[in-house]
Biopython code that builds the backbone (N, CA, C, O; Angstrom):
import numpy as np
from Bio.PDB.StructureBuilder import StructureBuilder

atoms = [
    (1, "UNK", "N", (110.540, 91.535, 94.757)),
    (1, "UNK", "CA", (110.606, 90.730, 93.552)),
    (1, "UNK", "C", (111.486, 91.410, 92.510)),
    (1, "UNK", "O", (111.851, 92.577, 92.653)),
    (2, "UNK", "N", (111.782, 90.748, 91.581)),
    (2, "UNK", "CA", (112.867, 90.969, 90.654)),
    (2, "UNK", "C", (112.270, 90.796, 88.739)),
    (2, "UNK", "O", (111.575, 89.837, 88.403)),
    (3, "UNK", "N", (112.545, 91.482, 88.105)),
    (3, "UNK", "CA", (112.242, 91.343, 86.710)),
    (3, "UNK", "C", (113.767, 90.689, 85.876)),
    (3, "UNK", "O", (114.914, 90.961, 86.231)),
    (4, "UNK", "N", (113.498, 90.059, 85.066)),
    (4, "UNK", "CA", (114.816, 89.530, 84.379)),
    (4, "UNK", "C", (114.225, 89.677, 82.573)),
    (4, "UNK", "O", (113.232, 89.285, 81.960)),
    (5, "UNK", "N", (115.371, 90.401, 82.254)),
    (5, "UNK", "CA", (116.033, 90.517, 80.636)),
    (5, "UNK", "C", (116.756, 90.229, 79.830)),
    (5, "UNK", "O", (117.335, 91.103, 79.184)),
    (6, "UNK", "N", (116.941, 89.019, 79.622)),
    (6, "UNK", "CA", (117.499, 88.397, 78.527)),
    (6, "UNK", "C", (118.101, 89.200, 77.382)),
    (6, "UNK", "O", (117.334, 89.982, 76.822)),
    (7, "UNK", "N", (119.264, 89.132, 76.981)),
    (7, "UNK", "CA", (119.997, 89.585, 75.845)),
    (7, "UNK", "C", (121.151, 88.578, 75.112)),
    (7, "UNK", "O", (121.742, 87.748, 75.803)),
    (8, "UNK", "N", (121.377, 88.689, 73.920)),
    (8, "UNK", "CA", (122.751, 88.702, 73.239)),
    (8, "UNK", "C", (122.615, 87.161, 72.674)),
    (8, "UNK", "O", (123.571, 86.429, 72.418)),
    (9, "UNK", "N", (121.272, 86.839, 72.539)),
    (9, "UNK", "CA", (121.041, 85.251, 71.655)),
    (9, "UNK", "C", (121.439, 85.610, 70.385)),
    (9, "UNK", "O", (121.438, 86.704, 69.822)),
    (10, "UNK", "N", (121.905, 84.112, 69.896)),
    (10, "UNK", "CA", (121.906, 84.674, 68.062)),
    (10, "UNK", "C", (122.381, 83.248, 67.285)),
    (10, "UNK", "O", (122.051, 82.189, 67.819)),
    (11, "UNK", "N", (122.987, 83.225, 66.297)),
    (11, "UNK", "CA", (123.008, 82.369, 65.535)),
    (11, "UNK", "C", (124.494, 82.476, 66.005)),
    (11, "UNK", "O", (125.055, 83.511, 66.365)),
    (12, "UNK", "N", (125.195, 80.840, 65.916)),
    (12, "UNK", "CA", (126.502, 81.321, 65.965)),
    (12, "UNK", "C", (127.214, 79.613, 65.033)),
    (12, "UNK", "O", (126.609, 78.553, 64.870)),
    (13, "UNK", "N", (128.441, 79.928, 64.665)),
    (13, "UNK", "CA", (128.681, 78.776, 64.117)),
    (13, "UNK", "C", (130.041, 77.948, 65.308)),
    (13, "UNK", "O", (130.751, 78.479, 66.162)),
    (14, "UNK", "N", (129.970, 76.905, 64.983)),
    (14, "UNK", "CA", (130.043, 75.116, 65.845)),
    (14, "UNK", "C", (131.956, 76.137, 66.076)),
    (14, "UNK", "O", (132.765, 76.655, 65.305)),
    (15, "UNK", "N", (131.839, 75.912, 67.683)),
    (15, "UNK", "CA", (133.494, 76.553, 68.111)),
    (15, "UNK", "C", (133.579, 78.019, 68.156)),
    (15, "UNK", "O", (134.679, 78.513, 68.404)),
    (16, "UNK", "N", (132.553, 78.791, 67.946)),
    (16, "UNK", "CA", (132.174, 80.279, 68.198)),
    (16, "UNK", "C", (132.238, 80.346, 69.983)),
    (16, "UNK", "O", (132.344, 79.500, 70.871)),
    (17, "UNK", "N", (132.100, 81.980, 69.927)),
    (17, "UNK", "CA", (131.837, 81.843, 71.510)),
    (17, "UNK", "C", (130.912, 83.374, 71.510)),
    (17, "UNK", "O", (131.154, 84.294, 70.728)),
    (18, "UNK", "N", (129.938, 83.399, 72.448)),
    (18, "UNK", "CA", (128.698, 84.188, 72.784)),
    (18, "UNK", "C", (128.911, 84.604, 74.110)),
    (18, "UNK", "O", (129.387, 83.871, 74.977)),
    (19, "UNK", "N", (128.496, 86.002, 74.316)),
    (19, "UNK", "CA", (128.304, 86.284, 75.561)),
    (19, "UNK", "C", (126.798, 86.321, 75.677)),
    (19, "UNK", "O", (126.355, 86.870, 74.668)),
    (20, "UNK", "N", (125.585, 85.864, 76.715)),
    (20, "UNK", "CA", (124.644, 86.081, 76.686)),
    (20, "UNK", "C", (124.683, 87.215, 78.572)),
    (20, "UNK", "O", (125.366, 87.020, 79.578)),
    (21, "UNK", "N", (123.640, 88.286, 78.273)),
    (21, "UNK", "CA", (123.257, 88.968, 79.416)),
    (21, "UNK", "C", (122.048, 89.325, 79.838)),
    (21, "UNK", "O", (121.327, 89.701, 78.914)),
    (22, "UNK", "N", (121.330, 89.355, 81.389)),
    (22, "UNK", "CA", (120.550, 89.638, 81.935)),
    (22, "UNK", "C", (120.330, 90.640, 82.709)),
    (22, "UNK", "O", (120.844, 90.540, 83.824)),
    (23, "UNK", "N", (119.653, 91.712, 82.464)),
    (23, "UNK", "CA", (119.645, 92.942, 83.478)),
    (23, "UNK", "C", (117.966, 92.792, 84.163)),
    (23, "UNK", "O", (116.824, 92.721, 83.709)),
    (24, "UNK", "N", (118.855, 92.800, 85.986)),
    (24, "UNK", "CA", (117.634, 92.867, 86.615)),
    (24, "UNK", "C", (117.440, 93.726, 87.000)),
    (24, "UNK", "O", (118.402, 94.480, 87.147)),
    (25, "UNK", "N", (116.041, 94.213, 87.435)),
    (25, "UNK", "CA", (115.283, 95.330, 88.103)),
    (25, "UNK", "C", (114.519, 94.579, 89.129)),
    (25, "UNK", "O", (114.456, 93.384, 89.419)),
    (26, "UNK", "N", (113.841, 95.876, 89.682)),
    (26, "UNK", "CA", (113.628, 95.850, 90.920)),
    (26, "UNK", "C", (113.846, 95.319, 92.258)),
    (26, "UNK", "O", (114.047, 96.306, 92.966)),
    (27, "UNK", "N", (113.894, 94.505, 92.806)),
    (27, "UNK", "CA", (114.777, 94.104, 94.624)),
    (27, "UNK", "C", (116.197, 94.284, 94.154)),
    (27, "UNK", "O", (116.698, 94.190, 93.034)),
    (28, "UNK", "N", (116.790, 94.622, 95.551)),
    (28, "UNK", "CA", (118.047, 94.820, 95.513)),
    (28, "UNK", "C", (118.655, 93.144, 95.150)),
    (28, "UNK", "O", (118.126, 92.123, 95.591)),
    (29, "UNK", "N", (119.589, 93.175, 94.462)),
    (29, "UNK", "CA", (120.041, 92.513, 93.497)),
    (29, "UNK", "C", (121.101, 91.491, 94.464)),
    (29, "UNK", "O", (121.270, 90.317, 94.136)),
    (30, "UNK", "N", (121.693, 92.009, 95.522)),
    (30, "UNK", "CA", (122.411, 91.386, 95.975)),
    (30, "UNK", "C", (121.898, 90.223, 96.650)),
    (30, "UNK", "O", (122.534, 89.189, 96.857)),
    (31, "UNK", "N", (120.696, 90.459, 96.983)),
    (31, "UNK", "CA", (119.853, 89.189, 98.001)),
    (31, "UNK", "C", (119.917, 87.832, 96.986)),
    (31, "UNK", "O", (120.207, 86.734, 97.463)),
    (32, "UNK", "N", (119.688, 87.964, 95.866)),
    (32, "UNK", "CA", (119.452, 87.223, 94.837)),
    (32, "UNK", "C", (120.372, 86.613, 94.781)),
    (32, "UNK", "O", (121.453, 87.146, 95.032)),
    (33, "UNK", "N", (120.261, 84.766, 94.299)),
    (33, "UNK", "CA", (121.079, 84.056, 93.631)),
    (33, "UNK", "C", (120.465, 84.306, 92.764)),
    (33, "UNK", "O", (119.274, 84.607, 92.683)),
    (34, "UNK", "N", (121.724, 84.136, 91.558)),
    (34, "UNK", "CA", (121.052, 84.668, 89.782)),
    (34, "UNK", "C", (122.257, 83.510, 89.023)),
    (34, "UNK", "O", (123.419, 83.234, 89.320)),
    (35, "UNK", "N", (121.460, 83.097, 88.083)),
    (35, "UNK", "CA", (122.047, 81.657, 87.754)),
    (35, "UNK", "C", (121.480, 81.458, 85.976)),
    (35, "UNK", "O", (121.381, 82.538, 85.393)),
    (36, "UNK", "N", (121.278, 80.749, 85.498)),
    (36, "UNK", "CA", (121.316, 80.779, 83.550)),
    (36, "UNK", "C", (121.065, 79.139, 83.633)),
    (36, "UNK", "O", (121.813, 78.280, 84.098)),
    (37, "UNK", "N", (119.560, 78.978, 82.931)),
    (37, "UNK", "CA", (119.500, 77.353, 82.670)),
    (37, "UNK", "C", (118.795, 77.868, 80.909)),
    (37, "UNK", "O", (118.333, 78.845, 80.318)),
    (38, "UNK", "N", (119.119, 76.495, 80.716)),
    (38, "UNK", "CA", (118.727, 75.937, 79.088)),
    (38, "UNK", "C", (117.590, 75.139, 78.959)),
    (38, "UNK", "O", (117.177, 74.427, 79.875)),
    (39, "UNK", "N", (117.040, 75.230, 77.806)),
    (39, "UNK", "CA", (116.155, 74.302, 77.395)),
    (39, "UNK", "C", (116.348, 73.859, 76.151)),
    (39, "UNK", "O", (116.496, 74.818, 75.393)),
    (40, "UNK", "N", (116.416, 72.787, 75.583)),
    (40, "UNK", "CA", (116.569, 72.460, 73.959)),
    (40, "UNK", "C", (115.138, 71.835, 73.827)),
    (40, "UNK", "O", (114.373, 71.362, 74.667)),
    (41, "UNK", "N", (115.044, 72.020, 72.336)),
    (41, "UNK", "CA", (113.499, 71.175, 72.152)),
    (41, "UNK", "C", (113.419, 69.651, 72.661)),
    (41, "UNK", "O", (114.131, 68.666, 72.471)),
    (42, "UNK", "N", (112.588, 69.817, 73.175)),
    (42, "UNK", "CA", (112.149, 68.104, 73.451)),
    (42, "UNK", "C", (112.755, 68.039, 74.785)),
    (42, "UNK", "O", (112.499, 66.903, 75.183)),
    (43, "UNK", "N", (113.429, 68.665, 75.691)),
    (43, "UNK", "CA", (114.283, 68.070, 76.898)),
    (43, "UNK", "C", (113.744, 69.328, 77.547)),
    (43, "UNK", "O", (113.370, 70.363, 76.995)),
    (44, "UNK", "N", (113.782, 69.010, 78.896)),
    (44, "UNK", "CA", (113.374, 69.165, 80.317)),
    (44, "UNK", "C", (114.496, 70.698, 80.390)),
    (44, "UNK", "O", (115.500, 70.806, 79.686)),
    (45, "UNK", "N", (114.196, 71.377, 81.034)),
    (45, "UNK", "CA", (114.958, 72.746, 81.334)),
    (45, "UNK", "C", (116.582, 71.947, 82.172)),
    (45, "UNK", "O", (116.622, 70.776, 82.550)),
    (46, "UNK", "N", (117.356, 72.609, 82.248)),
    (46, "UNK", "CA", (118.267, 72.266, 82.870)),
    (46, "UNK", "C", (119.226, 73.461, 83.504)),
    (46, "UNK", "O", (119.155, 74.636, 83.145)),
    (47, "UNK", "N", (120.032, 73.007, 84.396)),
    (47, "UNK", "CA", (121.034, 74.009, 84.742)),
    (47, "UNK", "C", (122.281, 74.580, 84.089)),
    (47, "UNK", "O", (123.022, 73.670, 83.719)),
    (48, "UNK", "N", (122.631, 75.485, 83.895)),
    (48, "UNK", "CA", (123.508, 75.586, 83.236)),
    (48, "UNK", "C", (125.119, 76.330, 84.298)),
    (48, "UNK", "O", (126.332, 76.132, 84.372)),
    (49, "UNK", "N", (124.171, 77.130, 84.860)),
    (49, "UNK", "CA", (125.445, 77.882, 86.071)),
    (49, "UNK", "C", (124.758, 79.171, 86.954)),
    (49, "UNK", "O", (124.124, 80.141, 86.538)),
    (50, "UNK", "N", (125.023, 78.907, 87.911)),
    (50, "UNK", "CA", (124.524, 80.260, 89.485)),
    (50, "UNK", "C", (125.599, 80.864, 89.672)),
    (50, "UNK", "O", (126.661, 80.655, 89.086)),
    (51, "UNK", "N", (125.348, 81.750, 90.610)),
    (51, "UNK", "CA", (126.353, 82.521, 90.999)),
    (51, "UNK", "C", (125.660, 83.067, 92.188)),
    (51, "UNK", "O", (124.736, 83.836, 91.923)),
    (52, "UNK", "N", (125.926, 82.813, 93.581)),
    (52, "UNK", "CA", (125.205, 83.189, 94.207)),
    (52, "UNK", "C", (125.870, 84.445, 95.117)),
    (52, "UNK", "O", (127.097, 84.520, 95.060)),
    (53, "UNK", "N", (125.360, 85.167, 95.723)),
    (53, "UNK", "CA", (126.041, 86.193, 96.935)),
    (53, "UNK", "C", (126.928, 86.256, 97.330)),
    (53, "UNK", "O", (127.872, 87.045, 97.304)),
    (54, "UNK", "N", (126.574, 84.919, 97.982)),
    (54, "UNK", "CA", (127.400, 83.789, 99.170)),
    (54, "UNK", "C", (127.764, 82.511, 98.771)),
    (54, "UNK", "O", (126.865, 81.702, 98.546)),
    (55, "UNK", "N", (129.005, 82.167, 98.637)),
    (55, "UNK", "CA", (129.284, 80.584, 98.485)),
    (55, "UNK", "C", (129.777, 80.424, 97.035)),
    (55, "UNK", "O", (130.079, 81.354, 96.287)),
    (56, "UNK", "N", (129.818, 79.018, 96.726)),
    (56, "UNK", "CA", (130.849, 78.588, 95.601)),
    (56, "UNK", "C", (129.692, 79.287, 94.411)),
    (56, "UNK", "O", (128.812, 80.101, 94.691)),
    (57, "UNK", "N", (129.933, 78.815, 93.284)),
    (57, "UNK", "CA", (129.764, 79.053, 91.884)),
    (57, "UNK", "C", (129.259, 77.673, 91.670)),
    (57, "UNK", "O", (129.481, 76.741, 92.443)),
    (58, "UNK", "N", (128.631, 77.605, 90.675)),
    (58, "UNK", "CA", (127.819, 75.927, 90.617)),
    (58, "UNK", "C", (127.650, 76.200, 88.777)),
    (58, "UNK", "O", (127.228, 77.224, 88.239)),
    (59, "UNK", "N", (128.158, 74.855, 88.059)),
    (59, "UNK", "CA", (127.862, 74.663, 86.982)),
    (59, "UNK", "C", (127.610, 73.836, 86.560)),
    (59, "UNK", "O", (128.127, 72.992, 87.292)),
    (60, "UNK", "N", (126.883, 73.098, 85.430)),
    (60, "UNK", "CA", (126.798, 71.769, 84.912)),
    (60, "UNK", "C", (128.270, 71.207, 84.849)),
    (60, "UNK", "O", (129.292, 71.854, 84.621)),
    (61, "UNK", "N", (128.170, 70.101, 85.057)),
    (61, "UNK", "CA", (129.350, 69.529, 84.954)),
    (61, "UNK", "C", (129.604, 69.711, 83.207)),
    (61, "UNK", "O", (130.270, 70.594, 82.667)),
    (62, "UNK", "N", (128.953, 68.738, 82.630)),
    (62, "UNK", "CA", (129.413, 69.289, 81.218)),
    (62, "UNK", "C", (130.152, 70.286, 80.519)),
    (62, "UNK", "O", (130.903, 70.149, 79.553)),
    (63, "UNK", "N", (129.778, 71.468, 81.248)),
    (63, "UNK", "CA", (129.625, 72.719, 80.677)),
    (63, "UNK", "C", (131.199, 73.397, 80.857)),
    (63, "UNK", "O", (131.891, 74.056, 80.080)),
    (64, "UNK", "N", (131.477, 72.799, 82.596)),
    (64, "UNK", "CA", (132.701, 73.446, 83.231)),
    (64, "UNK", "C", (134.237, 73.691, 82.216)),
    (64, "UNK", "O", (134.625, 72.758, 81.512)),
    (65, "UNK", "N", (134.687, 74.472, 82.237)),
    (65, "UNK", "CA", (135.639, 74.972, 81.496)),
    (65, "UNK", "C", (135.149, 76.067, 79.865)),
    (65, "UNK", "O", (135.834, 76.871, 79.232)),
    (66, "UNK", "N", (133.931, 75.675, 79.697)),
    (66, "UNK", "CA", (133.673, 76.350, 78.202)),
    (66, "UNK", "C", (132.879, 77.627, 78.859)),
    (66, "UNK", "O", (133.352, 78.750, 78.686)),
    (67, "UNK", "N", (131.976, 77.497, 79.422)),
    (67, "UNK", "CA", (131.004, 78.668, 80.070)),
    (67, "UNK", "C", (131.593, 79.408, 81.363)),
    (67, "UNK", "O", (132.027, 78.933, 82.413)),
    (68, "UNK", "N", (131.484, 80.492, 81.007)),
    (68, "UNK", "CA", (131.679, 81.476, 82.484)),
    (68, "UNK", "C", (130.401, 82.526, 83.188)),
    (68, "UNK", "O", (129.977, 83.594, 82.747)),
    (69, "UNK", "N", (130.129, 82.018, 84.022)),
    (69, "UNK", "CA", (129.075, 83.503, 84.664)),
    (69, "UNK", "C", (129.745, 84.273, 85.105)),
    (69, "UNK", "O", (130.890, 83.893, 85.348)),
    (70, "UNK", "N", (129.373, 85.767, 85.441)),
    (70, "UNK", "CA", (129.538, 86.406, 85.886)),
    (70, "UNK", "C", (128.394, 87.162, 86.530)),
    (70, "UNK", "O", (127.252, 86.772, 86.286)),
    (71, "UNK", "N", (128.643, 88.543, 87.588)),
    (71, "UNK", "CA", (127.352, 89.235, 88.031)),
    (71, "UNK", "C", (127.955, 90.349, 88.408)),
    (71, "UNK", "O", (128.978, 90.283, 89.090)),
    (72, "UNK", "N", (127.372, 91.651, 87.993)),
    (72, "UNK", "CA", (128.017, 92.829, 88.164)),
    (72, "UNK", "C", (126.578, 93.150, 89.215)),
    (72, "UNK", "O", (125.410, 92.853, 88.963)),
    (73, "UNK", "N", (127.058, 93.769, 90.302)),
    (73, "UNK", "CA", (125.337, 94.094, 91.242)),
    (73, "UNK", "C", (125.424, 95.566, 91.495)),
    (73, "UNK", "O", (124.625, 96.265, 92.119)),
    (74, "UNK", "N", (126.635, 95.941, 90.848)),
    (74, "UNK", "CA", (126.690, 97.481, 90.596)),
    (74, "UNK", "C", (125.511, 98.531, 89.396)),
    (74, "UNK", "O", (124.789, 99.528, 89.433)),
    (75, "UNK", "N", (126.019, 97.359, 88.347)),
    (75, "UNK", "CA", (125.342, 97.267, 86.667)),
    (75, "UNK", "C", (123.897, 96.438, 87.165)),
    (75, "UNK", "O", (122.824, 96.953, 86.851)),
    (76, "UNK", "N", (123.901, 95.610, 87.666)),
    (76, "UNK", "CA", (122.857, 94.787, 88.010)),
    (76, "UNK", "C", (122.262, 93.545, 86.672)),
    (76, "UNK", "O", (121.165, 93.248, 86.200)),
    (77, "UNK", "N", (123.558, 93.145, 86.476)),
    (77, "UNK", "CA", (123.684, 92.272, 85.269)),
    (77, "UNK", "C", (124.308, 90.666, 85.774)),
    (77, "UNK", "O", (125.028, 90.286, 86.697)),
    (78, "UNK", "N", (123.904, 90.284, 85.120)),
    (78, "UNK", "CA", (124.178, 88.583, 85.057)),
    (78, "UNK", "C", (124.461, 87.787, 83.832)),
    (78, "UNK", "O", (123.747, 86.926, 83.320)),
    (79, "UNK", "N", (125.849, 88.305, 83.377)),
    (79, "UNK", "CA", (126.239, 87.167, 81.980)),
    (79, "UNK", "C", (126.698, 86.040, 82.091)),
    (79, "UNK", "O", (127.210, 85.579, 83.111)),
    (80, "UNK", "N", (126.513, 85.328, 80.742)),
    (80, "UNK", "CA", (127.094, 84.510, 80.464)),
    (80, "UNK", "C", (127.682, 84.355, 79.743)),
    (80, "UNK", "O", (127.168, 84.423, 78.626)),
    (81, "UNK", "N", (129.590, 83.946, 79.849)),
    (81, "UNK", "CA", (130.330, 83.556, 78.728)),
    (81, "UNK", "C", (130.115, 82.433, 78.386)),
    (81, "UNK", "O", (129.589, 81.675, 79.202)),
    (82, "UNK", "N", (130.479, 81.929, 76.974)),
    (82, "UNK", "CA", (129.787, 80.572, 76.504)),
    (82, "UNK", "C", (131.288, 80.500, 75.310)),
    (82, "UNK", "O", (131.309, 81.485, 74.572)),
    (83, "UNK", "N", (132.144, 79.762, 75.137)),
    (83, "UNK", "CA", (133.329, 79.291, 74.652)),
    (83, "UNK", "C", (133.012, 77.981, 73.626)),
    (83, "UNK", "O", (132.097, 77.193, 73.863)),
    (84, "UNK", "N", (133.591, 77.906, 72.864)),
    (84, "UNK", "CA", (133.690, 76.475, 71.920)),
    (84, "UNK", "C", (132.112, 75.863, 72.462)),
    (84, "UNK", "O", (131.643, 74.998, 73.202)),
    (85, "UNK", "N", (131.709, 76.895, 71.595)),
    (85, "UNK", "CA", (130.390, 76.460, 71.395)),
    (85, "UNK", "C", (129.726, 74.923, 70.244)),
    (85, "UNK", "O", (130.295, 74.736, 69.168)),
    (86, "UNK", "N", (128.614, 74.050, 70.649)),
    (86, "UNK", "CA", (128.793, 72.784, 70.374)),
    (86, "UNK", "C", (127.382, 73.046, 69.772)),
    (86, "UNK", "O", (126.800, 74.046, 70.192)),
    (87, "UNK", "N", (126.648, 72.140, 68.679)),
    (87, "UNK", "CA", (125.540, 71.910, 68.317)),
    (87, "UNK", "C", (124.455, 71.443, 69.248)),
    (87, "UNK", "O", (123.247, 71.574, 69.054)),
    (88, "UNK", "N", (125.063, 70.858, 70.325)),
    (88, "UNK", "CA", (124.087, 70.588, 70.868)),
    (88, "UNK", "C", (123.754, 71.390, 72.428)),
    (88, "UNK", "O", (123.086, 71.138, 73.431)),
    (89, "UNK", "N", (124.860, 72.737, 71.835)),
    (89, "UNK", "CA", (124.231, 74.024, 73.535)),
    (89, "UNK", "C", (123.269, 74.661, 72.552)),
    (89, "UNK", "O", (122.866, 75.750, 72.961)),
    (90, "UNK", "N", (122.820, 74.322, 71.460)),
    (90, "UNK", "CA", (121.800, 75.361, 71.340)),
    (90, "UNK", "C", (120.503, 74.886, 71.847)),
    (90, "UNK", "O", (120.056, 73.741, 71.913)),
    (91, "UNK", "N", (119.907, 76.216, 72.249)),
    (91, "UNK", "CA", (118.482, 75.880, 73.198)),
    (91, "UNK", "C", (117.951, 77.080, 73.654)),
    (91, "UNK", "O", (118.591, 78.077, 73.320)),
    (92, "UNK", "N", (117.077, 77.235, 74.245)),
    (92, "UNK", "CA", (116.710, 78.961, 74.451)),
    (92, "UNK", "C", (117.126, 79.213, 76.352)),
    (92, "UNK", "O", (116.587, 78.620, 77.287)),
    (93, "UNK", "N", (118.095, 80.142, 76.423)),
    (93, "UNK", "CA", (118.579, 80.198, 78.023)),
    (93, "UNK", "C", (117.949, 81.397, 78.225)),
    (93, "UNK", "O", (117.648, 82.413, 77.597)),
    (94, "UNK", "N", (117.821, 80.757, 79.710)),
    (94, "UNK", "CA", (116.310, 81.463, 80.361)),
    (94, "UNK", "C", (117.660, 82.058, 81.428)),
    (94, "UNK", "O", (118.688, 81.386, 81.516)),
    (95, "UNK", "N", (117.510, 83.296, 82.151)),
    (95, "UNK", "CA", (117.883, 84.229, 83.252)),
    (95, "UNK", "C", (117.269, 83.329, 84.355)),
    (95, "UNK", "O", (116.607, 82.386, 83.921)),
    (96, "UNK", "N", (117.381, 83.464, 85.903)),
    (96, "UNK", "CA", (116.866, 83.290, 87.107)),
    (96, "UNK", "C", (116.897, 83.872, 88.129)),
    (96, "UNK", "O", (117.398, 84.948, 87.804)),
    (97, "UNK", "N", (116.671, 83.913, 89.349)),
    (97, "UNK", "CA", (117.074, 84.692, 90.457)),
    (97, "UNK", "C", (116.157, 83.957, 91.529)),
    (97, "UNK", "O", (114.999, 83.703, 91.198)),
    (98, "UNK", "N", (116.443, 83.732, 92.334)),
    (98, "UNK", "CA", (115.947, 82.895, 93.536)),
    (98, "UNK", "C", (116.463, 84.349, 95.078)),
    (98, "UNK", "O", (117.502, 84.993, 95.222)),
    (99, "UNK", "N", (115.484, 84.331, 95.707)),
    (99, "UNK", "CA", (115.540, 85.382, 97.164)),
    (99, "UNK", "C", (116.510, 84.459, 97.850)),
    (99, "UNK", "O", (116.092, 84.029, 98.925)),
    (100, "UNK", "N", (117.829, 84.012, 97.446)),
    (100, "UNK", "CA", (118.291, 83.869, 98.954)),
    (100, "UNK", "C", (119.645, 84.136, 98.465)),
    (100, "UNK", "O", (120.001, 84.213, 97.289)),
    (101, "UNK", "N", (120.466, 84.289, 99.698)),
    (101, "UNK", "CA", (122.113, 84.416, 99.614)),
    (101, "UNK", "C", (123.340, 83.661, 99.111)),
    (101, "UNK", "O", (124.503, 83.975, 98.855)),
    (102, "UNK", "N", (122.292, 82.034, 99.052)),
    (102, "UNK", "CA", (123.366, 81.185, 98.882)),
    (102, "UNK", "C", (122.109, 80.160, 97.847)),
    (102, "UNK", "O", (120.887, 80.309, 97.838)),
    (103, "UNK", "N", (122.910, 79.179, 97.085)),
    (103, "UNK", "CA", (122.301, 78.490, 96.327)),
    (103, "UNK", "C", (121.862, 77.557, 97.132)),
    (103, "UNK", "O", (122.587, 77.202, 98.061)),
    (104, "UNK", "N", (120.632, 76.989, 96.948)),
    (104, "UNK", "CA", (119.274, 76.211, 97.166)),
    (104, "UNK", "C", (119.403, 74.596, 96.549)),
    (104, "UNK", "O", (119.034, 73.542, 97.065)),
    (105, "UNK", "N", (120.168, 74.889, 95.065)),
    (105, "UNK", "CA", (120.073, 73.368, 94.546)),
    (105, "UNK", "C", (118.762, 73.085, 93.921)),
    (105, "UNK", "O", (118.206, 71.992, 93.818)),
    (106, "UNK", "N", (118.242, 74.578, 93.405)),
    (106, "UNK", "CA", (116.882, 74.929, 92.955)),
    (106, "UNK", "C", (116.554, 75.914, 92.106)),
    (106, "UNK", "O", (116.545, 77.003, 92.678)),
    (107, "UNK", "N", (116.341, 75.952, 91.209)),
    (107, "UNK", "CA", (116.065, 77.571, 90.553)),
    (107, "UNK", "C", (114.839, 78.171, 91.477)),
    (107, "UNK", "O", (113.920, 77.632, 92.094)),
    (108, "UNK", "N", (115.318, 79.755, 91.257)),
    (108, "UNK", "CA", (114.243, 80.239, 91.638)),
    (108, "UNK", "C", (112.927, 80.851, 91.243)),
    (108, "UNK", "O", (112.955, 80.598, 90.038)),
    (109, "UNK", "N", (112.002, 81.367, 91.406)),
    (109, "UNK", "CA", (110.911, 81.595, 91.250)),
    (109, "UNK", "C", (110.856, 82.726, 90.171)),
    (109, "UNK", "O", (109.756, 83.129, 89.795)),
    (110, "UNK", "N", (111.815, 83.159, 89.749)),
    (110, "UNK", "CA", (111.952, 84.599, 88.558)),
    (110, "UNK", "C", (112.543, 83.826, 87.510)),
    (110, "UNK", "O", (113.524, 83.082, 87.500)),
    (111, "UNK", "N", (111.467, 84.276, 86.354)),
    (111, "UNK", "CA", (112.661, 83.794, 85.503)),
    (111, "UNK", "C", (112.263, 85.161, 84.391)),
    (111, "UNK", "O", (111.241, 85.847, 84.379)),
    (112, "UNK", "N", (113.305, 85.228, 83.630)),
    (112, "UNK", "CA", (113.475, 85.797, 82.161)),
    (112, "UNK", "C", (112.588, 84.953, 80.755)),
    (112, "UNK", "O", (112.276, 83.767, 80.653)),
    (113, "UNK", "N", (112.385, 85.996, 79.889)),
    (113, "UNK", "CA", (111.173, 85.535, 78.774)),
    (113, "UNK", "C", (112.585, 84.479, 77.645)),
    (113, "UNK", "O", (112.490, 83.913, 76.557)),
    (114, "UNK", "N", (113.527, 84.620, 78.436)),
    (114, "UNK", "CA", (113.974, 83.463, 77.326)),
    (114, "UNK", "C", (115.736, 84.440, 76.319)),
    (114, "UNK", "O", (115.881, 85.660, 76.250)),
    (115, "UNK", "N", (116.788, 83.311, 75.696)),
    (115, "UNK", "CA", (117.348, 84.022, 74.369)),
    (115, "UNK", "C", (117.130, 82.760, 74.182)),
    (115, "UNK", "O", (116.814, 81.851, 74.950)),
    (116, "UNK", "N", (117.477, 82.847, 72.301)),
    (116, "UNK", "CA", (117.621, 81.461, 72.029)),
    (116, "UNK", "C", (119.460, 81.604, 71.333)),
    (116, "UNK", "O", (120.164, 82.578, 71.064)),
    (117, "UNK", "N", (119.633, 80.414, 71.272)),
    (117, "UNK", "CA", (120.676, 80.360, 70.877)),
    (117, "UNK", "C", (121.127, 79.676, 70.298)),
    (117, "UNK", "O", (121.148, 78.681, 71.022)),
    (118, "UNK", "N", (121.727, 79.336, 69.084)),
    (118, "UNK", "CA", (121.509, 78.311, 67.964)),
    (118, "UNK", "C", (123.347, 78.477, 67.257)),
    (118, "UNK", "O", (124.024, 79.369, 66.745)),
    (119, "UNK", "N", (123.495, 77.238, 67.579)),
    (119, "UNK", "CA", (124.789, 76.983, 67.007)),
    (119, "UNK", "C", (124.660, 75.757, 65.671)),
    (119, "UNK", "O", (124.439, 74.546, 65.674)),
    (120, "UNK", "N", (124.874, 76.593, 64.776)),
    (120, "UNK", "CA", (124.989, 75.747, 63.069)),
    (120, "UNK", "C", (126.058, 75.867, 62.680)),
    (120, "UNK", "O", (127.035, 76.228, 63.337)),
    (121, "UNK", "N", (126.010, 75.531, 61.362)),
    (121, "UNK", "CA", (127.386, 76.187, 60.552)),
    (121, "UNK", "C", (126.178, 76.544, 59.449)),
    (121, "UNK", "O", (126.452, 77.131, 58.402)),
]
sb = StructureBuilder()
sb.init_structure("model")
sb.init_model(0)
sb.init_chain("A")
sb.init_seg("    ")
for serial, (resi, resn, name, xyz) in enumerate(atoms, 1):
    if name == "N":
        sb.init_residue(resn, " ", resi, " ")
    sb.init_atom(name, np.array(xyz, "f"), 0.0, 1.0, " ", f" {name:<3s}", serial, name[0])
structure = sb.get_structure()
């Protein structure tokens, strides 16, 4: 099993850009797909972007071109770049990690205590 740590939430203003990061511990890191979903008040969790072992990269469609993941399994980190940031990406993004090599089409069973992230002016 795997622990996830959330970092680098904050206030940011409308066309800013944020890096948010996750450092995992314990299982080796590489087994893991590790991926970044959102929640805004009132709406259902959602996906935001994976990155798995093995295989393509998966993002909200929405999202594609403004957000970048990345995964260092050296560092044992999982960021997220976040570009022309919009009023309505703010929401609190949760870390993930699912035990397998390749994406599922599922989050997995780990998650992180949360950043929030709030775009105003």
């Amino acid at each position: 099993q795997v622990q996830l740590a959330e970092s680098g939430g904050a206030l940011v203003q409308p066309g800013g850009s944020l890096t948010l990061s996750c450092a995992v511990s314990g299982d080796q890191i590489r087994m893991y797909t590790l991926g970044w979903y959102r929640q805004a008040p009132g709406k259902q969790r959602e996906l935001v972007a994976v990155i798995p072992s093995i295989g393509n990269f998966e993002y909200a469609d929405s999202l594609k071109g403004r957000f970048t993941i990345s995964r260092d399994n050296a560092k044992r980190t999982v960021d997220l770049q976040m570009n022309s940031l919009k009023p309505e990406d703010t929401a609190t993004y949760y870390c993930n990690a699912d035990r397998s090599f390749e994406y599922q089409d599922r989050p997995g069973d780990y998650w992180g205590q949360g950043t929030q992230v709030t775009v105003s002016s």
